[in-house]
C-alpha positions in Angstrom: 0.0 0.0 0.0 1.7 3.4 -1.1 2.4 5.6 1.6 3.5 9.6 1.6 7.1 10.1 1.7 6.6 13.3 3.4 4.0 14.7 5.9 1.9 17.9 3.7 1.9 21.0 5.4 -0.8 22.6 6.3 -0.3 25.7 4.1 -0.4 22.9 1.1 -3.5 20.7 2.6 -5.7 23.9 3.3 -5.2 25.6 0.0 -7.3 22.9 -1.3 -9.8 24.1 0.6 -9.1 28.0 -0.1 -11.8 28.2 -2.2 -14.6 26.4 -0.8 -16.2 29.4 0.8 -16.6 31.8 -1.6 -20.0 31.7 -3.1 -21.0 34.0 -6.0 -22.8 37.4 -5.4 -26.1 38.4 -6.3 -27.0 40.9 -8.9 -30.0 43.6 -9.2 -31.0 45.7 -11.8 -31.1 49.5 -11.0 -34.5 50.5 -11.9 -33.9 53.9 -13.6 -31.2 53.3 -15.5 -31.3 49.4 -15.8 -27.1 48.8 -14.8 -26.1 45.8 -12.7 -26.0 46.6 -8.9 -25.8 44.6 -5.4 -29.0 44.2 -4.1 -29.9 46.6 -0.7 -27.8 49.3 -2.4 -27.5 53.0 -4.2 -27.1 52.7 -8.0 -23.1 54.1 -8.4 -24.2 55.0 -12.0 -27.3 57.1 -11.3 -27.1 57.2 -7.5 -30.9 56.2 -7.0 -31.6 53.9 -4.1 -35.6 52.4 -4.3 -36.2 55.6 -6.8 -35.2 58.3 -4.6 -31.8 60.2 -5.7 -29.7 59.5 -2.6 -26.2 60.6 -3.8 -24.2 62.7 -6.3 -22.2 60.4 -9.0 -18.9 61.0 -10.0 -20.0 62.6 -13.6 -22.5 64.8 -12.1 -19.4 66.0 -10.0 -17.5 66.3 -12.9 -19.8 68.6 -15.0 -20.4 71.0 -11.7 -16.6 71.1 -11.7 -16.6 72.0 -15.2 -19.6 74.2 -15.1 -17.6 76.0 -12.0 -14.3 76.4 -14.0 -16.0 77.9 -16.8 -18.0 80.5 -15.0 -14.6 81.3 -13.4 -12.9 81.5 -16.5 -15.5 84.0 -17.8 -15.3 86.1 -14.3 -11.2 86.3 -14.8 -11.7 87.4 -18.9 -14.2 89.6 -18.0 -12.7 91.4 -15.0 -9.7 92.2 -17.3 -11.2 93.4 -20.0 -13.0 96.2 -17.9 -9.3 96.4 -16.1 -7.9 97.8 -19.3 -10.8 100.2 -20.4 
């Protein structure tokens, strides 16, 4: 009857094992915009939660920036032109 020439640590025996646990997630669909999401959460793409609007996204944040920096722009080229009148 063979027999194991060396004892198997454990590090080796429980990576066998490693995987055993980890089951695979379920997935909602965001009613507004129809994008995967985790159940029991806000939409990261539309930032709805149950159809209420619970939280800015990051492109919304991005064209308030960019609405901001223009309307500075405009105040800066503005206030020089009546500067040098």
């Amino acid at each position: 009857m063979p027999v194991p020439k060396r004892k198997r640590s454990k590090s080796r025996r429980d990576k066998r094992f490693a995987n055993r646990g980890i089951k695979k997630g379920a997935v909602a669909s965001c009613p507004s915009c129809k994008s995967a999401v985790a159940p029991h959460t806000a939409c990261p793409t539309c930032g709805y939660y149950k159809g209420v609007k619970v939280m800015v996204t990051k492109t919304e944040r991005e064209m308030k920036r960019d609405q901001e920096r223009k309307a500075k722009a405009q105040r800066e080229k503005g206030g020089n032109v009546s500067e040098e009148k």
